[in-house]
Structures are given as C-alpha cells and as structure tokens.
C-alpha positions in Angstrom: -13.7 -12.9 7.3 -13.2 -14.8 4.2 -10.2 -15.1 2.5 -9.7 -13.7 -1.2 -10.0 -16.7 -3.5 -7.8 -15.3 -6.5 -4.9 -13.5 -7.0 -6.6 -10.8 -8.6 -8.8 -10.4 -5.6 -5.7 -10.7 -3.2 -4.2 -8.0 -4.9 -7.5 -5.7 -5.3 -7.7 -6.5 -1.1 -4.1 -5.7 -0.3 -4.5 -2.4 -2.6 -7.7 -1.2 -0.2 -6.0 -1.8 2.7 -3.1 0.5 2.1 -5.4 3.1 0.9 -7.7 3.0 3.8 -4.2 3.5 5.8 -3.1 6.2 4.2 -6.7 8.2 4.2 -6.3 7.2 8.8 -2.6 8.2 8.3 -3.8 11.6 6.4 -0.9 10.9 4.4 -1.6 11.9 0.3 0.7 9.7 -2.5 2.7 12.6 -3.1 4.2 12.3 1.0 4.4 8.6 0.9 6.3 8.6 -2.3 9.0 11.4 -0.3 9.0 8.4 2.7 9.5 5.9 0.2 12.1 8.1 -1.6 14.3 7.8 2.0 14.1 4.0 2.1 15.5 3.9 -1.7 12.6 3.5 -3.8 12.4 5.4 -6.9 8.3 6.4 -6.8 6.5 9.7 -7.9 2.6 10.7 -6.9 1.4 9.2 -10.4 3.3 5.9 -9.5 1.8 5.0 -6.5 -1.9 6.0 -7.5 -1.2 3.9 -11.4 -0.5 1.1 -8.6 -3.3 1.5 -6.4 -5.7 2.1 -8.7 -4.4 -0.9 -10.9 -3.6 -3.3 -8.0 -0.5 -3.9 -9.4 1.9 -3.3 -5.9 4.3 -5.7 -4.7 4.5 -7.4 -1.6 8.0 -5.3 -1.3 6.4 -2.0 -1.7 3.4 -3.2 0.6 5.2 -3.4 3.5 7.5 -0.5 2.7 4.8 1.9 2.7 3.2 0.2 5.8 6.4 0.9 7.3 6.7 4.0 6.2 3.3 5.5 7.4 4.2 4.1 11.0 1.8 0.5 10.3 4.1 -1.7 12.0 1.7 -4.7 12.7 -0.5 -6.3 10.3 -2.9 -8.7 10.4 -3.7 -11.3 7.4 -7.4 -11.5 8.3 -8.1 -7.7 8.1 -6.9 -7.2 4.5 
C-alpha cells in the first residue's frame, strides 16, 4: 500500500480509518464522545463528526479514541 503523499491526504486517511473502526466497533459519535469524556476530553456528538468529516483530528485524539473503542494495535501501512 502506498503511503499518503500530503498532509491533507494523511489526515483524510487517518480520518477513514477511525470511522471504519467505529462502524466494526458499532460504536456511534455520540458513545465515543461518553468514552472520551472518562479519559478527560471535553467532546460532544457534533464534535467528533465536524472532525471526521473535516479531517481535522489530532494525533492525541486518534489514539484516544482507538483506545477507547478497545483498538489497541495499529498498523501504519493499513491507514
């Protein structure tokens, strides 16, 4: 698999992964922001989806909600 070549299309690949492991978690924004909520972060519903959709998420809140849908291993090559 190729590697993204921008940072716009790192960030549009890294936004597709977490919402293709969400949809095999069956876990909707609305839960993940209540998961995120007990590791500190301050996130609604609209939050999450105004980042998903945009492609704006940090690395920080990547792995946070990785973590907090159980996605404890992660390879570079399938994002």
């Amino acid at each position: 698999m190729a590697f993204a070549e921008s940072e716009t299309e790192w960030a549009e690949h890294v936004a597709r992964h977490l919402k293709a492991e969400l949809k095999r978690a069956d876990v909707t924004y609305e839960e993940l922001a209540l998961r995120l909520e007990e590791q500190g972060f301050d996130e609604t519903k609209a939050s999450i989806a105004n980042k998903l959709s945009r492609a704006t998420l940090s690395a920080h809140f990547f792995l946070a909600s990785l973590a907090a849908i159980g996605r404890y291993n992660l390879r570079v090559d399938d994002i």
